[in-house]
N, C-alpha and C positions, 0 to 999 in steps of 0.2 A: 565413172570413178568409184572406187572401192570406197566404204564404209570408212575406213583407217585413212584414207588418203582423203577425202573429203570434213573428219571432221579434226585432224593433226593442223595443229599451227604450221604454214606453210614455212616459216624461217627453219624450225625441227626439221620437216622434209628433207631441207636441203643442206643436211648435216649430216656425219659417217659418224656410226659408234664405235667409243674408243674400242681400238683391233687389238684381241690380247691370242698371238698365235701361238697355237699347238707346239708343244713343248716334248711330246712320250716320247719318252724312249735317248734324248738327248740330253747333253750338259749343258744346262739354264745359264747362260751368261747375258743375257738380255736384261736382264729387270731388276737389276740392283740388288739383288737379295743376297744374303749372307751365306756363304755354302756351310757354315757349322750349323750343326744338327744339336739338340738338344743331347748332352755327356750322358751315356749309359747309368751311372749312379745315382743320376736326377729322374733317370725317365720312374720307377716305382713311387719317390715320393711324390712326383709329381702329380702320379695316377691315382696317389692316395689322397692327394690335397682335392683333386676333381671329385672322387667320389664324396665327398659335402655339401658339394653345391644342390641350391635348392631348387630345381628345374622347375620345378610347380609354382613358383614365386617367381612375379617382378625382378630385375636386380636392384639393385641399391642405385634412387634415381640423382644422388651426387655423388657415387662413388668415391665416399670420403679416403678409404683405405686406400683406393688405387693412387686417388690422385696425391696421398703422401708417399706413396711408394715413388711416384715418377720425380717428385722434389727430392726426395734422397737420392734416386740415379742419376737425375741429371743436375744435382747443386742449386736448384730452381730458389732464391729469395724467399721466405715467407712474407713479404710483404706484397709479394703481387700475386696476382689473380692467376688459378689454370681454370680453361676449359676444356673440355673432352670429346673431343670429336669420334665418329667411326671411321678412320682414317684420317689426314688430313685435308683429304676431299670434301668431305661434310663440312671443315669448318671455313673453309674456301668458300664454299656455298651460303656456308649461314651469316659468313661476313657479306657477298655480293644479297643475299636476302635484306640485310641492314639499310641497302640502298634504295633512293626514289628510282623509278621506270627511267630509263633514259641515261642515268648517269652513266660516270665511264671509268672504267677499270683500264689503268696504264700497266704495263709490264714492257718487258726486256726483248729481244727476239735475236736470234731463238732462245726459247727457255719453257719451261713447264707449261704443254699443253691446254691443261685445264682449266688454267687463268683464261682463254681464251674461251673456251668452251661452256664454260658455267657464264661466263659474261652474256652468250646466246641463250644460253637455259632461262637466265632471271630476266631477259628483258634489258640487259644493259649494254652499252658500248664499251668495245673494245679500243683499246690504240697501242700499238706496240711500236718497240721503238727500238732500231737495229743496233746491234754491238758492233763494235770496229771490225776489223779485217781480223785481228786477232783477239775478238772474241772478250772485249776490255770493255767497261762503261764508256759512251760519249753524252759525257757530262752537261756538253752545252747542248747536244740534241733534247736531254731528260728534261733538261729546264725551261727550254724553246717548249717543249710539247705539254708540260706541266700548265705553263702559261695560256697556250693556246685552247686549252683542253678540259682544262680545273677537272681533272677528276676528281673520283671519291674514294678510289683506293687504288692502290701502286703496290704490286705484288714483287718482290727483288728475292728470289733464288740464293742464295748463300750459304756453299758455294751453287753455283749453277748447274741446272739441266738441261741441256747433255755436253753441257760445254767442260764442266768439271772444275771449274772454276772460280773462286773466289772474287772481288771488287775491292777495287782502294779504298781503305775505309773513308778518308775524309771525303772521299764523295758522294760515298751514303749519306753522309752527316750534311755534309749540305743540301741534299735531298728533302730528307728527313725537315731541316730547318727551313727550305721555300714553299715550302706545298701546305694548304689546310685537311692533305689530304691523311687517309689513314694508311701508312707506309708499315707493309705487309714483308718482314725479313725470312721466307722460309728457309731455314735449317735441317730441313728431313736430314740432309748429311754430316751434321754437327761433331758426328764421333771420329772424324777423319779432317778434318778442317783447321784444329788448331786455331780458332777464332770461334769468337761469339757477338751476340746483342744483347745477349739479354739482361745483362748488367745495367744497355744503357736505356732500357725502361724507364729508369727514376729518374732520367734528364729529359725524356720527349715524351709527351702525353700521345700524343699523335700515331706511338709505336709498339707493334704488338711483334710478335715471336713464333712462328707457327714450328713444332717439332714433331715427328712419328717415330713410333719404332721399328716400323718396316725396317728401315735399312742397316739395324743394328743384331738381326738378326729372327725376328718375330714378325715378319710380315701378313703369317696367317692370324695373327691377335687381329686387324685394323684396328687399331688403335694410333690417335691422333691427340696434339693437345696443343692449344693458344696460351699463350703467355703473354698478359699485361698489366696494366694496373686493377688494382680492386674494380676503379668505379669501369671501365672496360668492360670488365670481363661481367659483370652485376649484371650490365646492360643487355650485352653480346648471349647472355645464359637467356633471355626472355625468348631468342628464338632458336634454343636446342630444342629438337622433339624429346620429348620424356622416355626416360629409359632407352638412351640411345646408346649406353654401353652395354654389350647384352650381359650375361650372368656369366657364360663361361668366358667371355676377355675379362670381364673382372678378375675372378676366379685365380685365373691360370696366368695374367697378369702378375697379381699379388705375389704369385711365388717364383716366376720365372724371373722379374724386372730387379729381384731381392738379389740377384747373384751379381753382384757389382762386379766382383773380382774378375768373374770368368766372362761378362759383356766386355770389359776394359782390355784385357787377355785378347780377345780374340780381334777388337777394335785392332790391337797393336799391332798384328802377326798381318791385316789385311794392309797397314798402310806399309808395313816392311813388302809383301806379296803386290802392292801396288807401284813403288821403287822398281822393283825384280823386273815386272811386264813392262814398263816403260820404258826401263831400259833393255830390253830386249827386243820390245818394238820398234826400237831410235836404231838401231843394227842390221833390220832389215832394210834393204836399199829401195828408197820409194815411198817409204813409210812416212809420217811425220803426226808421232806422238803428242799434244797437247796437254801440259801441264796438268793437273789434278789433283786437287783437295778433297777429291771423295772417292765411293767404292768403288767409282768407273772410270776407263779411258779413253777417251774419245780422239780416236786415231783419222788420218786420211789415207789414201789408200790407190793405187792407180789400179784401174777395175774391182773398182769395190763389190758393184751389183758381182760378179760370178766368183768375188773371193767369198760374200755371205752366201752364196748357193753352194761351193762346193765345202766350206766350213759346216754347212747345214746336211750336206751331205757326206758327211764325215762326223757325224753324230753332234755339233757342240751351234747350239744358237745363242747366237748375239743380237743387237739391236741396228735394221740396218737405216741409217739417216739420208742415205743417198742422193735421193728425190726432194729433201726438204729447203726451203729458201735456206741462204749461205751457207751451206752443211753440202755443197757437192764434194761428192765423192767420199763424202763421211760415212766412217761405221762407229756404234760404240759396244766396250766389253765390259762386265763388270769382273772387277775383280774377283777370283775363285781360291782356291785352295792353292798350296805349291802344285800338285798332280795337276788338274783342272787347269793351271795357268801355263803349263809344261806341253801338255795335249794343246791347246789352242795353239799357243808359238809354233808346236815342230807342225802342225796344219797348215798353217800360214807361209811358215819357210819352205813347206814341202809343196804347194801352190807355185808361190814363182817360180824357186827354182823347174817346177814342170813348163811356165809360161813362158821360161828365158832357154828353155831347150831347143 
């Protein structure tokens, strides 16, 4: 046995790392990312604001400026607590960190991977817990497993990944009020959703708010941030590593997350651009479009597996779900540009009708 293989925690072994495929040369429609590019009139002052920064130095280890800049874009309370994750993955982590060996981390299924995957990293259990046939909370399964299971933390998607999807609020709320647990509302897709939680902080102690800006258009920042009460977040800060936001997300942070206007702008044009695709996906015959409160669509599809190969082969990648528990036959696309979303459809329509010849 190899050196690596013999002294690797055997549960790690038997884990695949997260798959992030080759992308050159195609249209990125896989990974939620925003297709506006930073407006030509910004790129110099931008490059003027960078050259300040003090590379030779630490950055700033609370990041006081950032984390007011994030409360001004996103209307965040000054009464409650942000933390600062690098990404929202870190602080996914640093919450399953917070927990005894053994405990158990509930979530939704299918829904965001990493709940799943950091639960193995820390030492913790997992339980996940199926959505209906149409991809809706089953309320009395959450409470059934809640009961049986006393987690320590319940991670809820809102709206969901890759479902795209939103939940009835009142049955968050009851969630929220049976469990001692810490009921985790992630928002990564908040600028497309038309709903929040974070209001209702000041009614449940028990609830924190996880948000990024990846999906609003800055995915290469990694930048992440918790939202919950002061005493939370006091707590939740003893186990960030130090100076975990490095100096240039601050930085470029600072001056990018200030343009409210043209984030809100482009927010607006993806959920008009997200309309457009699903109703044009609901047109092709065979198709069947799934509602969507964020940047993506998550469609089914009859031969999904050779419509993502020959879509891939025709320059544009998406995310293919094919293979995954209740997600047969599933693909998902994130929403793109008019152009971008125009080239995907006549691909798609140009597929079957080749497969109905």
């Amino acid at each position: 046995m190899s050196f690596i293989r013999n002294w690797l925690r055997a549960d790690i072994q038997e884990i695949n790392a997260y798959h992030v495929p080759c992308s050159d040369n195609l249209i990125k429609l896989d990974a939620m990312e925003s297709p506006f590019a930073l407006p030509d009139e910004l790129i110099s002052q931008y490059l003027a604001y960078l050259a300040d920064a003090q590379l030779n130095r630490y950055p700033s280890p609370s990041a006081e400026e950032l984390n007011q800049t994030l409360r001004d874009l996103m209307d965040i309370p000054k009464e409650f607590g942000v933390l600062l994750g690098n990404g929202s993955d870190e602080l996914i982590q640093l919450l399953a960190l917070a927990c005894d060996t053994d405990d158990t981390i509930l979530s939704i299924e299918p829904s965001f991977v990493m709940y799943d995957m950091i639960a193995k990293f820390t030492r913790l259990n997992y339980q996940g817990v199926p959505l209906t046939q149409d991809y809706k909370l089953d309320l009395d399964s959450i409470l059934e497993s809640i009961n049986k299971h006393k987690p320590k933390l319940i991670f809820i998607a809102y709206p969901n990944n890759p479902t795209g999807n939103t939940f009835d609020r009142i049955a968050i709320e009851k969630i929220i009020n049976m469990t001692d647990a810490m009921v985790v509302l992630d928002e990564a897709y908040y600028a497309y959703a038309g709903d929040s939680f974070i209001s209702d902080i000041a009614k449940y102690p028990n609830l924190v708010v996880l948000r990024t800006v990846s999906k609003i258009g800055f995915a290469g920042l990694r930048l992440g941030l918790l939202i919950g009460s002061q005493e939370t977040v006091s707590e939740l800060d003893k186990l960030r590593l130090p100076y975990n936001i490095n100096i240039l997300t601050q930085v470029s942070a600072n001056f990018l997350l200030k343009e409210k206007d043209e984030i809100n702008k482009n927010a607006a044009i993806i959920i008009e651009q997200r309309q457009i695709l699903s109703d044009a996906l609901k047109q092709i015959e065979g198709l069947l479009a799934y509602p969507s409160q964020a940047n993506f669509i998550l469609f089914k599809a009859p031969k999904a597996q050779a419509l993502f190969d020959y879509l891939k082969a025709n320059g544009i990648l998406i995310k293919n779900l094919s293979g995954a528990p209740k997600l047969t036959n599933c693909l998902r696309v994130t929403v793109g540009d008019n152009d971008q979303n125009k080239q995907f459809i006549n691909i798609v329509k140009k597929f079957y009708s080749l497969k109905n010849e």
